[in-house]
N, C-alpha and C positions, 0 to 999 in steps of 0.2 A: 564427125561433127565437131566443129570449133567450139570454144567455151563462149565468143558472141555470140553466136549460131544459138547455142542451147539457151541463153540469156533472153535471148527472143524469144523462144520458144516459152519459156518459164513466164513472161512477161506476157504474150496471149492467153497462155492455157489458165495463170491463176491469178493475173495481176487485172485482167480486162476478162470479168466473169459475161460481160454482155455480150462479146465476139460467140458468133453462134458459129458451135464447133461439128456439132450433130449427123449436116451434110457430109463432112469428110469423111473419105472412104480409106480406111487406112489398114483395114485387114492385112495386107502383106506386110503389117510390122505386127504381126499376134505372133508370140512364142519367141519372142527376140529377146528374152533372156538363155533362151535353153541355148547348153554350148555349141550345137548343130545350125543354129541357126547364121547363117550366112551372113554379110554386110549386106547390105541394100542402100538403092538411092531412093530416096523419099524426099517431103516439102516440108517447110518447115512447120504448114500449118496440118500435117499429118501427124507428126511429130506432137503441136503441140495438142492434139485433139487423143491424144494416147496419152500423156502427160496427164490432161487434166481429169481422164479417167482412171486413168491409174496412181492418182497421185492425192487428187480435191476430196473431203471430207464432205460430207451429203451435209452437215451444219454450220459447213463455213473452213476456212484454212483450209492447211495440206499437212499431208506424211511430212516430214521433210527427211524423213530416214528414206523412205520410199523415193524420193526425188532424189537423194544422193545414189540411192542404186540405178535410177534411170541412167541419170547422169554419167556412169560406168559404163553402164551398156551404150549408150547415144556415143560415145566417143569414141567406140571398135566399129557400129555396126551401123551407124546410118550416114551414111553420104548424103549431106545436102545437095538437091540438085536445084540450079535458080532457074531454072528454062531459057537460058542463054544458052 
């Protein structure tokens, strides 16, 4: 994942709280920290729907320590794919 890429991403998941992220099914990015876990192509609104659970504070704001470790991992292991 490019640092646009994740930008966008950071920018649904926590900057546009009203984007309903809910529907996304993004299971096949769970445990994409562990070092076993492989790349994958994923969307960027998968991405950003993992983001904003693992990232957004139930009171408002974010980790942003937690955001910088996504960030580490989002750049080995998730291929944007754009359906082109």
């Amino acid at each position: 994942m490019a640092a646009k890429q994740f930008k966008q991403v950071v920018n649904i998941a926590l900057k546009q709280p009203d984007t309903d992220l809910l529907h996304i099914d993004n299971t096949h990015l769970y445990g994409c920290a562990l070092p076993e876990f492989k790349p994958v192509f994923c969307t960027i609104l998968e991405v950003a729907a993992l983001i904003r659970w693992q990232c957004q504070y139930l009171f408002g704001g974010h980790d942003a320590a937690e955001l910088d470790s996504m960030w580490h991992i989002a750049q080995k292991k998730f291929k944007i794919w754009d359906g082109e």
